[in-house]
C-alpha positions as CSV (number, residue, x, y, z in Angstrom):
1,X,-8.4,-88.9,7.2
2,X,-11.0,-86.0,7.9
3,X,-11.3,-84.1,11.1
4,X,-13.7,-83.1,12.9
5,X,-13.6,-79.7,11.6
6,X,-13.9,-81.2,7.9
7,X,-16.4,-83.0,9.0
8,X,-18.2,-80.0,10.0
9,X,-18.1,-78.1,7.0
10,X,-18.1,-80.5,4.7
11,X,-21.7,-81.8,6.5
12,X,-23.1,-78.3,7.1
13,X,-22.4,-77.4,3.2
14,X,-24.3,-80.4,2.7
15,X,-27.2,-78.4,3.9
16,X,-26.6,-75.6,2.6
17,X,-25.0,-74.1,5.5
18,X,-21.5,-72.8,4.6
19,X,-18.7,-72.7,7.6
20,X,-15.4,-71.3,8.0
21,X,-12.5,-73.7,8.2
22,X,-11.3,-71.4,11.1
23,X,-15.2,-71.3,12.6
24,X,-15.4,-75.2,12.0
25,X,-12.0,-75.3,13.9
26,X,-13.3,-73.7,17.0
27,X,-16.7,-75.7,17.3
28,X,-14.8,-78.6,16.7
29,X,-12.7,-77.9,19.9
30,X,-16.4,-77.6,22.1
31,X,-17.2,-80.9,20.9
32,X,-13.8,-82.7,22.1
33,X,-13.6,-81.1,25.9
34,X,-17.2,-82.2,25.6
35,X,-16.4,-85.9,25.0
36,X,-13.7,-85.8,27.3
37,X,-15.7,-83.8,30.2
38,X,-16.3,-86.4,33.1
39,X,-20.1,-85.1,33.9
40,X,-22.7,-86.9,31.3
41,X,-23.4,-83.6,29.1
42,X,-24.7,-85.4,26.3
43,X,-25.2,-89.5,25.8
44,X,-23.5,-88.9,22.7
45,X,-20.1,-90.4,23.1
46,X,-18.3,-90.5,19.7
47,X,-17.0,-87.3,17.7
48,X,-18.5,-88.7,14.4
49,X,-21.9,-89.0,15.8
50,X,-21.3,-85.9,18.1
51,X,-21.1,-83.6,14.5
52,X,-24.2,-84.5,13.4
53,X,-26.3,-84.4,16.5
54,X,-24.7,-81.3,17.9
55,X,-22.9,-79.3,15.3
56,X,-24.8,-79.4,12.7
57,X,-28.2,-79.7,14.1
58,X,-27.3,-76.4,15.9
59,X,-25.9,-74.7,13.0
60,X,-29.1,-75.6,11.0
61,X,-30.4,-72.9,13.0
62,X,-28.6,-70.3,10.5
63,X,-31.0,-71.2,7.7
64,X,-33.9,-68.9,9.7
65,X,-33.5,-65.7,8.8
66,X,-34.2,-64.5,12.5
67,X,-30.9,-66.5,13.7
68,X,-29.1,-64.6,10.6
69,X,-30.2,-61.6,11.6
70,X,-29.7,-61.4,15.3
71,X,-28.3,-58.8,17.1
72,X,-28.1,-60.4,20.7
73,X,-29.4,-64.1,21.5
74,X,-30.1,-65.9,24.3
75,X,-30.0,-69.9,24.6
76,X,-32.3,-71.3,27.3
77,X,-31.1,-74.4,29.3
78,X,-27.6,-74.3,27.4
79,X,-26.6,-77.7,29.3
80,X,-23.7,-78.6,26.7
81,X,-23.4,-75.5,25.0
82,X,-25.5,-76.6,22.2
83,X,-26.6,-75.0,19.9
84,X,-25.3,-71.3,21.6
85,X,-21.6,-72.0,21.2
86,X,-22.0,-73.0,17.7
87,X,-24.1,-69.8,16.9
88,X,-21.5,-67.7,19.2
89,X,-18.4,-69.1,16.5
90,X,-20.6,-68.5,13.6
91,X,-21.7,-64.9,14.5
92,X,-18.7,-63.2,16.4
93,X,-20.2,-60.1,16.4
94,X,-23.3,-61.0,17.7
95,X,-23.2,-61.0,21.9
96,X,-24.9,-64.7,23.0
97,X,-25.6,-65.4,26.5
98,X,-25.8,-69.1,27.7
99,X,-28.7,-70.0,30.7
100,X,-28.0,-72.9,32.6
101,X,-29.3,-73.0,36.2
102,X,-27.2,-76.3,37.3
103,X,-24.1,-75.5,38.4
104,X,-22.0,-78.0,37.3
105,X,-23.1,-77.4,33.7
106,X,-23.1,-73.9,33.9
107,X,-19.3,-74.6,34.9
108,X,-18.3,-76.8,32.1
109,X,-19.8,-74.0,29.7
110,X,-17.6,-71.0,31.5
111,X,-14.5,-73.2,30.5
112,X,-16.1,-74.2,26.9
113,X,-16.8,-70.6,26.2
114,X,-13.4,-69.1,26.9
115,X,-12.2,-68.8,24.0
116,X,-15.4,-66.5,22.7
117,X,-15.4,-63.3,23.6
118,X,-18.8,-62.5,22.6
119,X,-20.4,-65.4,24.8
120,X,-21.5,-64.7,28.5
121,X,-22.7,-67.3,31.0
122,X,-25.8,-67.3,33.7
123,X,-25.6,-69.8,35.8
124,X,-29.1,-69.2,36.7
125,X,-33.1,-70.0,35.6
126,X,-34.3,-68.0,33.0
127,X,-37.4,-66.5,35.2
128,X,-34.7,-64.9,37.3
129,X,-33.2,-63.5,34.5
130,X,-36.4,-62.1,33.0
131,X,-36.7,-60.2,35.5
132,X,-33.1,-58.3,35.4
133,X,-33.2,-58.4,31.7
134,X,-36.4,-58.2,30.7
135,X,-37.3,-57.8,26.5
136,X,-33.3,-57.6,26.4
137,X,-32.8,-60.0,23.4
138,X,-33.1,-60.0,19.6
139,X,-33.5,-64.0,19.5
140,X,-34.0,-66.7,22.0
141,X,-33.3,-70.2,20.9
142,X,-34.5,-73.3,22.7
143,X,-33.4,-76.8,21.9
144,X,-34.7,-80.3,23.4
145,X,-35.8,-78.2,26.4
146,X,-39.4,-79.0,26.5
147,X,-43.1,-78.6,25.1
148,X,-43.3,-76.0,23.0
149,X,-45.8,-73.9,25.7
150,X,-43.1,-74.3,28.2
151,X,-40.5,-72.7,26.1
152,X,-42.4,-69.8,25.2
153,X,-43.3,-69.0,28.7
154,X,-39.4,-68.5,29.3
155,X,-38.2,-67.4,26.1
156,X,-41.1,-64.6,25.5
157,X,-40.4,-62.5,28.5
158,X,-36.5,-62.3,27.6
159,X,-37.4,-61.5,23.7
160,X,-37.6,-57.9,22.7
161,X,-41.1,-56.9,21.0
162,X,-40.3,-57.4,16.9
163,X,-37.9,-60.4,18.3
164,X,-38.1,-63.9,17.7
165,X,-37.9,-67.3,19.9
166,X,-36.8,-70.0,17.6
167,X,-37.5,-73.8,18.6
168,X,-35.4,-76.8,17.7
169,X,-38.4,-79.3,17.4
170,X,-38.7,-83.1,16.1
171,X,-41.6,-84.9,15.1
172,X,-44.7,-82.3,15.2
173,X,-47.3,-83.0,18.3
174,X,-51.0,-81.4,17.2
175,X,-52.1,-81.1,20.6
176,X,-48.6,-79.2,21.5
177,X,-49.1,-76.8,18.5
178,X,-52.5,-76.5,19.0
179,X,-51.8,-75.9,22.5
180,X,-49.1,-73.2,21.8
181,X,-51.2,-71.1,19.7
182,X,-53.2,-70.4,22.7
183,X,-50.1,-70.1,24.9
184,X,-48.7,-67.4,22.1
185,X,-52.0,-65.4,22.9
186,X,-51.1,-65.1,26.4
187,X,-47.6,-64.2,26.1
188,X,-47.3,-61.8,22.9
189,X,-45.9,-64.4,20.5
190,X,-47.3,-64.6,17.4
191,X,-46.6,-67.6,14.8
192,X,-44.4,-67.6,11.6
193,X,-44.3,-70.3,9.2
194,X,-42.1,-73.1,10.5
195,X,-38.5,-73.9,9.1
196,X,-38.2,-78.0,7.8
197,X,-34.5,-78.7,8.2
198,X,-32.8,-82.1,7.9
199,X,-29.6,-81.9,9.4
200,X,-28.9,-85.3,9.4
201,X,-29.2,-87.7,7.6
202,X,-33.1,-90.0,7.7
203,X,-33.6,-87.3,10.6
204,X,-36.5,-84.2,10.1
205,X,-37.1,-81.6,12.5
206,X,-38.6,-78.5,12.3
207,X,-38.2,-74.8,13.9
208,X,-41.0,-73.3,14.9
209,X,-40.9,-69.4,14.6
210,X,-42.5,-67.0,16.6
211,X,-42.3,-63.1,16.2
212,X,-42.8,-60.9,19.7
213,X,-45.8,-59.4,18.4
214,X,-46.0,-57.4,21.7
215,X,-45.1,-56.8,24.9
216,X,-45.7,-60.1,27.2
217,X,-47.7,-59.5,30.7
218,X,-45.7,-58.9,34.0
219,X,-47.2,-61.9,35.4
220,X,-45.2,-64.3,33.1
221,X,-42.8,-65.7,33.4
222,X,-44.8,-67.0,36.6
223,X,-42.4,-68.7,39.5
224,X,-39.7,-70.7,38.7
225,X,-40.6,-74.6,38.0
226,X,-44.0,-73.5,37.3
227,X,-43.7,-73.4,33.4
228,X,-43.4,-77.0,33.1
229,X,-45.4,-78.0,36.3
230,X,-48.6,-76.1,34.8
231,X,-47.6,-75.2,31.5
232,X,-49.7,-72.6,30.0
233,X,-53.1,-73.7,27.6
C-alpha cells in the first residue's frame, strides 16, 4: 500500500513536478498533524484528498520560474501552512516566513514548522509587517486568500522592486482581472503572462504573475482590514 509520501511524488511527477522521497517525507508529516489538529484548519479531512488539494496544489507553484528562483518568500494568511511549508521542504535554502494574524493558527504553524529551519512565523497582519519589513522579499505567494486586488495590496509592499507576488487562482473573473490591472498601476506591480496548472485531476487553476516593476507608494498598504473592506479599483 502507498503512503502518503508516495503519493506525493508519485502525483507531483505526474505534473511534472519532481520531489524527493526525503522532501515528500517531511510534507507528508504537515499534512497528518494537520488531520489530527483539533482546530478546523482545512475542511479537508482525509489524507488521500488532503495530497491533492494541499500538497500538490502548493507544490505546483514550483513550475513558475519566480517560485524556482526565489531567494526569500513570504506566504500571506498561511492558515494551514499551505502552500509555505511545502515550498519551505522543497527549497531548504531558501528563508520562508509564514503570516498568519489568528493566533491559534499562527500556533499550529510554530509546531508544524519545527522541523524547518529555514521557516519563520508572524503571528501578525501583513500591513503590520510591511511596515517593519518593507520591499524585504524576493517572492510573495498568496493562496485562496482573496480577490486578486486584495492580495496585491498586501503582497506588493512586502515584495522587493524586480520581485514577484505569485497568485494561486481558480476559475478566471474578468472584472477581478480587469480590476487588478488598475490596482497593479497603483501599487508598482506589473503583469506577467499567467501560469495554467492542473494539479489535480478535472481541476484548472491558474497563477497569476506580477513583477515589482517599482517601488509601491507609502500610503499602501493602507490600515489593516481596509484591503478587503475597500479593495483597490
Amino acid at each position: 500500500m502507498k503512503t502518503p509520501a508516495d503519493l506525493i511524488v508519485e502525483r507531483a511527477a505526474a505534473s511534472d513536478i519532481p520531489i524527493d522521497p526525503a522532501v515528500a517525507a517531511a510534507i507528508a508529516g504537515v499534512l497528518d498533524a494537520m488531520l489530527a489538529e483539533p482546530q478546523n484548519l482545512s475542511s479537508v479531512r482525509d489524507i488521500d484528498q488532503a495530497v491533492w488539494v494541499h500538497a500538490v496544489d502548493s507544490l505546483s507553484g514550483l513550475r513558475v520560474p519566480a517560485v524556482r528562483e526565489a531567494t526569500s518568500i513570504v506566504d500571506i494568511g498561511s492558515g494551514n501552512g499551505f502552500p509555505g511549508l511545502a515550498l519551505a521542504a522543497t527549497l531548504p535554502a531558501v528563508p520562508v516566513t509564514l503570516v498568519e494574524s489568528e493566533k491559534s493558527k499562527a500556533d499550529w504553524l510554530r509546531r508544524a514548522s519545527a522541523a524547518f529551519p529555514n521557516v519563520r512565523v508572524v503571528a501578525d497582519r501583513s500591513e503590520t509587517l510591511a511596515r517593519d519589513e518593507r520591499e524585504a522579499f524576493s517572492v510573495a505567494c498568496a493562496r485562496a486568500v482573496g480577490s486578486l486586488p486584495v492580495v496585491m495590496e498586501l503582497a506588493a509592499p512586502l515584495v522587493a522592486p524586480g520581485g514577484h507576488l505569485v497568485a494561486w487562482r481558480g476559475r478566471r473573473e474578468a472584472d477581478d482581472e480587469a480590476l487588478a490591472l488598475l490596482a497593479g498601476g497603483e501599487l508598482g506591480l506589473t503583469p506577467t503572462p499567467d501560469i495554467a496548472v492542473t494539479p489535480i485531476p478535472g481541476v484548472s487553476r491558474y497563477f497569476s504573475v506580477w513583477e515589482k516593476a517599482g517601488s509601491t507608494p507609502d500610503r499602501y498598504p493602507r490600515r489593516p482590514g481596509m484591503a478587503a473592506k475597500r479593495p483597490l479599483a
